[in-house]
N, C-alpha and C positions, 0 to 999 in steps of 0.2 A: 504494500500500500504506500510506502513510501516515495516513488515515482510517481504515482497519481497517474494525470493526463500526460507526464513525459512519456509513459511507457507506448502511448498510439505512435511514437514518432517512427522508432523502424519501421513496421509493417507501413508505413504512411509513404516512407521513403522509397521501398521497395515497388509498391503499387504504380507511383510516381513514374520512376524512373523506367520501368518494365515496359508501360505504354507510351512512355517517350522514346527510349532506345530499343523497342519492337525485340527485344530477346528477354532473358531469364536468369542464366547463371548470375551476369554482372550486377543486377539490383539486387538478388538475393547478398549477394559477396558486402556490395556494400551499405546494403540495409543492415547488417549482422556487425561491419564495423565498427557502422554508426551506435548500434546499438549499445556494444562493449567498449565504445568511444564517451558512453550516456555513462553507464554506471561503473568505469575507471574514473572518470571525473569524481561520481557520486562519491564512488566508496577512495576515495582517493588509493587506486591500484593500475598496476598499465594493462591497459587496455588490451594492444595486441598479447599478453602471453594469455591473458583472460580467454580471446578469440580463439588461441590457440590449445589453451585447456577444453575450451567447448568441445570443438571440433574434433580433439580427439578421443574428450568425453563421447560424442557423436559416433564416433566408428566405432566405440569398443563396448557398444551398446546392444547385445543380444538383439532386440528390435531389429537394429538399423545393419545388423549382420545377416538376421532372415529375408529382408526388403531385400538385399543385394544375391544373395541366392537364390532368392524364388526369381525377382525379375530376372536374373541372370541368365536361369533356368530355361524360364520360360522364352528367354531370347535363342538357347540351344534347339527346344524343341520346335520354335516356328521354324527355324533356320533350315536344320533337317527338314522340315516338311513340306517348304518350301521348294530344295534342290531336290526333293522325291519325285516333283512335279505334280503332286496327290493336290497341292493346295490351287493349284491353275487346273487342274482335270474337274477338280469339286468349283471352282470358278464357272467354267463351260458346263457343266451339269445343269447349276444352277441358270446358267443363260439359257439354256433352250426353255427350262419353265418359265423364266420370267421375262416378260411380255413387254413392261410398261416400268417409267419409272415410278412412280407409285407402288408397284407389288417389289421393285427391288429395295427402297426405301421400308416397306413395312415384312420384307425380308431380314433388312438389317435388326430392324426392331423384336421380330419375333425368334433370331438367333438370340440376341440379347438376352433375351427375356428365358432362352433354355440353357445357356450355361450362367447358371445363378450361383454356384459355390461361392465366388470368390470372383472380386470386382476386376485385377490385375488379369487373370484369366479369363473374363472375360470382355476388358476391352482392349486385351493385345489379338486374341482369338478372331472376336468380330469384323475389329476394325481391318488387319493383314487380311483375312478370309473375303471380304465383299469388296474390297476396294476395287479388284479387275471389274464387279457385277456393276457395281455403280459408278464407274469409268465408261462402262459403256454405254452408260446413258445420260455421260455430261452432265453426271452430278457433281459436285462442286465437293472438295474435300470437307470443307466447313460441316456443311448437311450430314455428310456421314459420320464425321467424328460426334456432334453434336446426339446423334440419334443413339452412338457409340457409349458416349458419356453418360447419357441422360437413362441408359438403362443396366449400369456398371452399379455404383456403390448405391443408388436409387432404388434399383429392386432386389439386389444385398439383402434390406434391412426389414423386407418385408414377405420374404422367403419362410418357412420354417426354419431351413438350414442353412448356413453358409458360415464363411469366417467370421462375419461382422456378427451372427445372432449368436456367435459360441462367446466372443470377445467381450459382447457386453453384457454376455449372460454370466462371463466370469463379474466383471465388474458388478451387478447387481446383487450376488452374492457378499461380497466385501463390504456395498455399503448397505449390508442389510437391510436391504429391499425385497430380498427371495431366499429361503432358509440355504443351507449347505445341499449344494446338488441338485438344487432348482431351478437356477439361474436360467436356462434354455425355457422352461416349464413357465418361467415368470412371463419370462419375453416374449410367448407363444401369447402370454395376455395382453400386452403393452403393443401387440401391432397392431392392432383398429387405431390407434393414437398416433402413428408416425404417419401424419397426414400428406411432409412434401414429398417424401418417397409415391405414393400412391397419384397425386396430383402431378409431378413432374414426370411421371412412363405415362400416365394415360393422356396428356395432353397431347404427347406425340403425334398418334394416330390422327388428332384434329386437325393438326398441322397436314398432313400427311397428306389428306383426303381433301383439303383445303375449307374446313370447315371453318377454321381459323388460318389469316392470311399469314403469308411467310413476310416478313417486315428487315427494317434495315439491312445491317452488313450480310446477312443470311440473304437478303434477296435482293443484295449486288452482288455476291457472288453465285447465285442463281444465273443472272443476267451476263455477267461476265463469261460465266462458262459456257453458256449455250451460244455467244454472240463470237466468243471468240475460241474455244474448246481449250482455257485455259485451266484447269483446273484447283490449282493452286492459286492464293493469290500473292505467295513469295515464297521465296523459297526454303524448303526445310533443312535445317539445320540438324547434322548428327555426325557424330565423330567415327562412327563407321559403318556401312551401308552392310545388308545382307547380301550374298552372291545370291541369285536367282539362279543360278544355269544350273543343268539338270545333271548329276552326278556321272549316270548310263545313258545316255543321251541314246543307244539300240535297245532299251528299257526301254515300253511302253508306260505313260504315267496312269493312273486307277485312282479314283476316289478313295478307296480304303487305305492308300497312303496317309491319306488325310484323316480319316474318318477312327480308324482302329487308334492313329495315338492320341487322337481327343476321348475316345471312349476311355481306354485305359486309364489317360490324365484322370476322368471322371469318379471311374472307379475308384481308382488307387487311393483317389482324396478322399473318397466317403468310409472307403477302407479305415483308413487310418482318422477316424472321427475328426475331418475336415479338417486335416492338416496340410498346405496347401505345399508347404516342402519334401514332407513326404511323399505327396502324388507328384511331384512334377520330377523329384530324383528318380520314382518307379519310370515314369511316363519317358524319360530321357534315357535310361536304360534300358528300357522295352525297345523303344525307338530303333535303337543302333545298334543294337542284336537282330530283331527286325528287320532293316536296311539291310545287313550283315549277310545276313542265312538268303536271303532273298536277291542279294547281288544287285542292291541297286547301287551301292558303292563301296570303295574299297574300305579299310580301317582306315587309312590315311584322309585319305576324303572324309569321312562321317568324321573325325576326330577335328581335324582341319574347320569342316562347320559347322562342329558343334561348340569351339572357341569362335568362330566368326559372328554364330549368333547372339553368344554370351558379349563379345567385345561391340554388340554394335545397338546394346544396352546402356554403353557405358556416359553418354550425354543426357540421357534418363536420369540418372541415377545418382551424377551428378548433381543433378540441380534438388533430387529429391534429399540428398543428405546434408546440400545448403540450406535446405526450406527447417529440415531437421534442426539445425543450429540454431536456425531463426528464429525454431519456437522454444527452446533453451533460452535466448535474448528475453522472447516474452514473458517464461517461466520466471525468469531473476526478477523481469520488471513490476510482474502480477498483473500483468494484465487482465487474464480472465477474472481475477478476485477485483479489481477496480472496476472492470464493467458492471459486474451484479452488484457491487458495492452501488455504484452510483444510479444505477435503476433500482435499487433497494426503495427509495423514499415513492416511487409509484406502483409498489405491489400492494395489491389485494388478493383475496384468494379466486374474485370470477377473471383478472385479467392474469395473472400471476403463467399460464401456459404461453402465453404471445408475448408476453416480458420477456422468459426464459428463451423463446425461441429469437426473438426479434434480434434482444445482446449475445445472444449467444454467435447468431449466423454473421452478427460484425465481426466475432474473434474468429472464427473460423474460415473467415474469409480472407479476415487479413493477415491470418499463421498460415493457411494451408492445412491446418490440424483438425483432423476430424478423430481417431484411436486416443491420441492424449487428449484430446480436447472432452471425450467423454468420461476419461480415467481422472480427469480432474474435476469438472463441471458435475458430474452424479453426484460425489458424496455431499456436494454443497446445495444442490438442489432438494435432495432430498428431506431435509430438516428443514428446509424451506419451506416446502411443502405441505412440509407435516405441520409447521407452527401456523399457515394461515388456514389448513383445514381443506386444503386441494388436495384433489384424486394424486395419489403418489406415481402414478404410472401415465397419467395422461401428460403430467412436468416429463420424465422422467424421458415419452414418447415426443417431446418438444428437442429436446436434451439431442436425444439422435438423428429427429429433422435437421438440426441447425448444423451438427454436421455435415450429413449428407449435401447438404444446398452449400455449405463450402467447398466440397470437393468435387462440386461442378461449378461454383463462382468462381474460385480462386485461380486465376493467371497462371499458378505455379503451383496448384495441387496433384499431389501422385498421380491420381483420375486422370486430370488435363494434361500432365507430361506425357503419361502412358500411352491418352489417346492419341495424341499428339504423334508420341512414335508409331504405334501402328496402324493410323490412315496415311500417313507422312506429309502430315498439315503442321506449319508453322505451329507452336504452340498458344504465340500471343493470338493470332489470328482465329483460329480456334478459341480459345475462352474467349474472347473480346465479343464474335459472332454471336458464341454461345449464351454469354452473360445477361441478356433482354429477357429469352425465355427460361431461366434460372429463375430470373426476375421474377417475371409473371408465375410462374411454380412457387416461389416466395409470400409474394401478394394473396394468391389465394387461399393457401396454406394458413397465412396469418390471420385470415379472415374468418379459416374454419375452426383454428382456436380460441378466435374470439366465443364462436357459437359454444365449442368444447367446454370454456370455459367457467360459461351460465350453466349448462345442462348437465355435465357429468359431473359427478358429483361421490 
């Protein structure tokens, strides 16, 4: 509490600078400066060894050691799947059914919407998987990543299963919320309440079917691509491309290249009670044993792409272990505890869910933190809660909105990185497009906790 309103200033610098200089590492880099520039002054300490204790706080971080294997992973097995030619065969499959851009667009959505474990898996999956289908109908990357994103960590949270409902069904347990070993069981009650998840995937379809129009940068890049088959609109930025070329090139390519190590992935994750490292080391082992027996490439080749895939992660991951740091900055400065602090004096118990939601989607917007942002934000909601006499699960269901609607706000959240890498859309360009209809999923959302509010009780 000590920082007060100093503490908005990184994340403020970052935002800034991001949409001025149209990239990402550099304003994270020196949003995080600035920030351990704020409190060396404060606490009278230097600043950079401070950056640099973060930082390597940051890497030696269990968390931030799983982020960098699973994406890594998951960068080995699209890679492979890729040079199988399985993922361009399931490309052309899908082109002879689909027709119109409309069923490719609500293709994209309805893949989304089947691989639900786990958000990372499924907007590297979707996005690499349809970009050929919706290339071929001068769709605009924007449109795809956007469709990409909006149904990754959004329908996450309102699945029965996946990583995010195990994550916070741990969390529910700690701040006793849900007895020992409930937590999943609590959470399975607390989804009618996570309202932007539900409102942000189904407004898709609206958009889709043009029930609701397509508006700004979303529908100049509409215009641009069909005017001039541009489909970018700058160019994407990554520290190393995947090879595309086909390992056996006298190898005919097969959908079940494609198709068998998603199942597997699938498997192997539910296997191992939604452990998403687990499934992706079985699924990348399968893989290139697989590949192996079946001669689609040598050991040398599969080995070769399956560091190509991992290394072409690495601008990803990057920016994701900056953003990491960043929310460390925010941690020292309190920012989440000064935002609830200073909406504190207009809770009551009928507005007290749109409070929760409203401060909350500012921090998470402006950290990029959605996992710690609920590992901290629960325990304090909760006695919150409980003292003004609000349903403890409808806050609690506000709590994991306001993340979610971050990790599709945010410029520089994992969600937007990731999508980002795999439709191979500019990152800023992507979230910037994407941010209106965030919005509007936001707006509505707030509106139905207002209602939540009076009525649940």
């Amino acid at each position: 509490m000590a920082y007060g309103p100093i503490a908005l200033i990184p994340p403020a610098v970052v935002i800034i600078l991001a949409i001025k200089q149209k990239t990402s590492f550099e304003p994270l880099l020196i949003g995080c400066l600035v920030g351990y520039a704020i409190i060396g002054f404060h606490d009278k300490t230097n600043f950079f060894t401070n950056f640099v204790d973060s930082f390597e706080g940051v890497m030696g971080k269990s968390d931030s050691v799983w982020v960098i294997l699973v994406c890594g992973l998951y960068g080995s097995l699209i890679g492979l799947m890729v040079r199988s030619g399985g993922t361009m065969k399931f490309g052309e499959w899908a082109l002879k059914r689909i027709k119109t851009k409309r069923s490719a667009l609500m293709g994209a959505w309805f893949l989304g919407l089947f691989i639900f474990l786990d958000d990372y898996l499924s907007a590297l999956t979707v996005g690499i998987s349809m970009r050929k289908i919706t290339d071929a109908f001068k769709i605009p990357r924007e449109k795809l990543a956007y469709i990409v994103n909006t149904t990754a960590p959004p329908w996450c949270v309102i699945v029965p299963i996946s990583t995010w409902t195990i994550f916070i069904g741990n969390i529910l347990e700690t701040s006793h919320v849900a007895a020992k070993g409930q937590g999943l069981v609590t959470y399975w009650k607390m989804i009618p309440f996570v309202s932007y998840g539900y409102v942000s995937v189904l407004i898709i379809p609206l958009f889709i079917y043009g029930l609701l129009p397509w508006f700004g940068k979303m529908k100049a890049a509409d215009i641009r691509a069909e005017e001039t088959g541009q489909l970018t609109a700058s160019e994407f930025s990554d520290t190393a491309s995947l090879d595309i070329s086909a390992m056996n090139p006298g190898k005919p390519s097969k959908v079940i290249y494609f198709l068998l190590p998603i199942i597997v992935l699938l498997a192997a994750t539910i296997f191992f009670n939604i452990d998403a490292l687990k499934g992706v080391m079985v699924a990348v082992a399968f893989t290139f044993i697989y590949y192996l027996l079946i001669k689609l490439g040598s050991f040398r080749q599969l080995s070769e792409t399956m560091f190509g895939g991992f290394s072409s992660m690495l601008y990803a991951l990057a920016i994701l272990m900056m953003s990491y740091v960043l929310k460390d900055v925010n941690d020292k400065m309190g920012l989440t505890q000064y935002v609830l602090h200073a909406a504190s004096p207009y809770l009551n118990k009928e507005f007290l869910p749109v409070i929760v939601f409203v401060s909350l989607s500012l921090i998470s917007v402006t950290t990029g933190s959605s996992w710690g942002l609920y590992a901290i934000a629960i325990p304090l909601v909760v006695p919150l809660a409980q003292h003004f006499g609000s349903n403890v699960l409808l806050n609690c269901g506000a709590v994991i909105s306001a993340g979610v609607f971050g990790a599709n706000a945010c410029l520089y959240s994992d969600a937007t990185v990731l999508t980002a890498q795999s439709t191979e859309c500019n990152n800023l360009d992507h979230g910037l497009s994407q941010l209106p209809y965030a919005t509007i999923a936001f707006a509505l959302s707030s509106v139905v906790y207002i209602i939540m509010g009076f009525t649940i009780h």
